[in-house]
C-alpha positions as CSV (number, residue, x, y, z in Angstrom):
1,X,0.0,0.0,0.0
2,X,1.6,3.2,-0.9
3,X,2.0,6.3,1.4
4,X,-0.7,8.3,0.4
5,X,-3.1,5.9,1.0
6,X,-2.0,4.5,4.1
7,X,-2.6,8.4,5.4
8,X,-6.1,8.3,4.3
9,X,-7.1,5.4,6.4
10,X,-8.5,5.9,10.2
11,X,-5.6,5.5,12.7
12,X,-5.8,1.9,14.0
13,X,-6.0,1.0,17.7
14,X,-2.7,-0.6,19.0
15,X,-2.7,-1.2,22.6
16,X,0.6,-0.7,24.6
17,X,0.8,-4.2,26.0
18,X,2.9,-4.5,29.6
19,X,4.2,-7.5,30.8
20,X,4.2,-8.3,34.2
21,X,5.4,-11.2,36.3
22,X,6.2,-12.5,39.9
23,X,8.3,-15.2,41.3
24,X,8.8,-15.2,44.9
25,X,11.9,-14.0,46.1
26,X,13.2,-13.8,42.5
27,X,10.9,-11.2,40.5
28,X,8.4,-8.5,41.0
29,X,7.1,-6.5,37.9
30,X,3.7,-4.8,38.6
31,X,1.7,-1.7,38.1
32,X,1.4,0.9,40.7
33,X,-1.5,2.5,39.1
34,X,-3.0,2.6,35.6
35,X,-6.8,1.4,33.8
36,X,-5.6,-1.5,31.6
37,X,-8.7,-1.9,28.9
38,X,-7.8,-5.7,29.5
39,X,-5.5,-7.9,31.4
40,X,-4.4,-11.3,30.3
41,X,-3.0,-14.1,32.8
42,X,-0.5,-16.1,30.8
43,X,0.3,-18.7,33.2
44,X,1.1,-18.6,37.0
45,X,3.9,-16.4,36.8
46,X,3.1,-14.0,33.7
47,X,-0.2,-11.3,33.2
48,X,0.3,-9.3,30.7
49,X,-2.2,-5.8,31.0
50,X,-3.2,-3.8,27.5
51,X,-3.6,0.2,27.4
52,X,-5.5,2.3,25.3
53,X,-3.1,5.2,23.4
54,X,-2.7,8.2,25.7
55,X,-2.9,6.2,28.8
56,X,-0.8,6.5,31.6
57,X,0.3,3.6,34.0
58,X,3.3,3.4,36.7
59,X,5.1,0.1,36.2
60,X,7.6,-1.3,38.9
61,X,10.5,-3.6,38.2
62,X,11.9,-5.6,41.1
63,X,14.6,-8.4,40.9
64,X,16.2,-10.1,43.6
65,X,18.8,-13.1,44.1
66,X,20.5,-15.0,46.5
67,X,21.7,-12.0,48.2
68,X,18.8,-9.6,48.0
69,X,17.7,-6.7,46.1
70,X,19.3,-6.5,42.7
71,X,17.6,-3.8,41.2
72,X,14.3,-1.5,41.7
73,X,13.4,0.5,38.7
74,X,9.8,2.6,38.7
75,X,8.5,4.0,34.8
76,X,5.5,6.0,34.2
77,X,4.7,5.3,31.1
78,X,2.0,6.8,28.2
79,X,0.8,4.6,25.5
80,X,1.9,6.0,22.3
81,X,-1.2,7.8,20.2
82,X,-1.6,6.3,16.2
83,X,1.5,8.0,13.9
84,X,3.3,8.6,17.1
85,X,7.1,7.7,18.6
86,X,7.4,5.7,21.4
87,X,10.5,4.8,23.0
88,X,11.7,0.6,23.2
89,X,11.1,-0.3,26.9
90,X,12.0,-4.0,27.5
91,X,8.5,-5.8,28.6
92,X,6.6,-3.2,26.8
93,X,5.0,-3.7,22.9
94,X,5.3,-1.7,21.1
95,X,6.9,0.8,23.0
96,X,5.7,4.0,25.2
97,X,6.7,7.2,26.0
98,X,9.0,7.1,28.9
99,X,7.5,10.2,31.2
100,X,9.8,9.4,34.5
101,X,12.1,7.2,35.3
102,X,13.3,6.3,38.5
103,X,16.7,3.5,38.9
104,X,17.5,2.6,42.9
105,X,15.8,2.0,45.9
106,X,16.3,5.7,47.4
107,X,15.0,7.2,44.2
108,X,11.9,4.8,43.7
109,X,11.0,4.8,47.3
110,X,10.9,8.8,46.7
111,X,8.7,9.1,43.7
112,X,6.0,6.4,45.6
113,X,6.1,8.9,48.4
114,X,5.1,11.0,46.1
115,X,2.2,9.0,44.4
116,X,1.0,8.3,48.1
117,X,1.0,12.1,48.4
118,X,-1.3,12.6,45.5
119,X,-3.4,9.6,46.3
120,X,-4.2,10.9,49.9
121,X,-5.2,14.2,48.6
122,X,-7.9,12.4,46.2
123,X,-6.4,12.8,42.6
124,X,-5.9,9.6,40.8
125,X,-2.3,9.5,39.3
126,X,-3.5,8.2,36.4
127,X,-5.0,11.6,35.1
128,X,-2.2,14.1,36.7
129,X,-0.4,16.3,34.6
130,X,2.2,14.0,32.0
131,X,4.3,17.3,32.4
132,X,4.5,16.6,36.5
133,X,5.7,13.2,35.9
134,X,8.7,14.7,33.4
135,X,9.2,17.3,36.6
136,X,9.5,14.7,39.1
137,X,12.1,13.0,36.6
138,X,14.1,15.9,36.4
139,X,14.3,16.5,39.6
140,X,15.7,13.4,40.4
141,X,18.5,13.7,38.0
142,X,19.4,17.1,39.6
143,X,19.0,15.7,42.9
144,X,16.5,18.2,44.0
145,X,13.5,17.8,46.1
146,X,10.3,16.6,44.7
147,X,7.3,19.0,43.7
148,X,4.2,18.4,45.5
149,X,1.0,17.9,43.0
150,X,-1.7,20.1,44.5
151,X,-5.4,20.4,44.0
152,X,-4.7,23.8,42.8
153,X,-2.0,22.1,40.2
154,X,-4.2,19.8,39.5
155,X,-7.1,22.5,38.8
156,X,-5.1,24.5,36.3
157,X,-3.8,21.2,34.6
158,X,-7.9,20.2,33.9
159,X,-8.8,23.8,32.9
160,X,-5.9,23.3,30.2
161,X,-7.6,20.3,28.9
162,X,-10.9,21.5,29.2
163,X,-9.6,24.7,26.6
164,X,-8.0,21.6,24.3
């Protein structure tokens, strides 16, 4: 099909798909928060959950061995629109858009503070600003403290939509 035509058809749906697993001990990939369309259990280790495009979910990565933690690794991710880029995160088809990214237990142990925060004020993480999350990113790099997400933040950020 050439070009041309391939830009007059509809965008087609194409779920972000996340894989998650446990094995006791060993593994511990989950989601933190996020409205998969559909989840799928692949056998007694593996689920695998599906997002709509635009959706945001908070994915946590936990690996262990014989001598405990090995690494703890937190992503908020957005599934990618139709036509858009997405970024190649391993676990996640066919890629997302990588809006924080938190690597060590001090660093991952900060940002859930920080979802706890927003979740005991009554916001659900799921619909807060995808420009906080980049924020909160960038402020761990610099090693700076975390912005709080307020009401008022939260306000401004659905007034914003509302003019979209």
């Amino acid at each position: 099909m050439q070009a041309s035509a391939r830009a007059a058809l509809p965008p087609r749906f194409t779920p972000m798909r996340v894989s998650l697993a446990f094995v006791e001990h060993r593994v511990n990939v989950y989601l933190r928060f996020g409205r998969p369309v559909r989840e799928t259990v692949l056998d007694r280790w593996r689920r695998a959950a599906l997002f709509a495009p635009g959706a945001v979910c908070c994915r946590i990565k936990w690996l262990g061995n014989d001598y405990g933690t090995a690494l703890w690794q937190l992503m908020v991710l957005q599934a990618p629109m139709s036509f858009d880029d997405a970024q190649r995160v391993a676990g996640v088809s066919p890629g997302a858009r990588i809006l924080l990214r938190a690597d060590g237990e001090p660093a991952v142990k900060a940002v859930l503070a920080a979802i706890d925060a927003i979740e005991t004020d009554g916001i659900d993480p799921c619909v807060v600003a995808t420009i906080y999350w980049r924020m909160v990113g960038n402020r761990l790099a610099a090693r700076r403290p975390l912005p709080a997400y307020t009401a008022e933040r939260h306000a401004a950020h659905l007034a914003r939509e509302a003019l979209r």
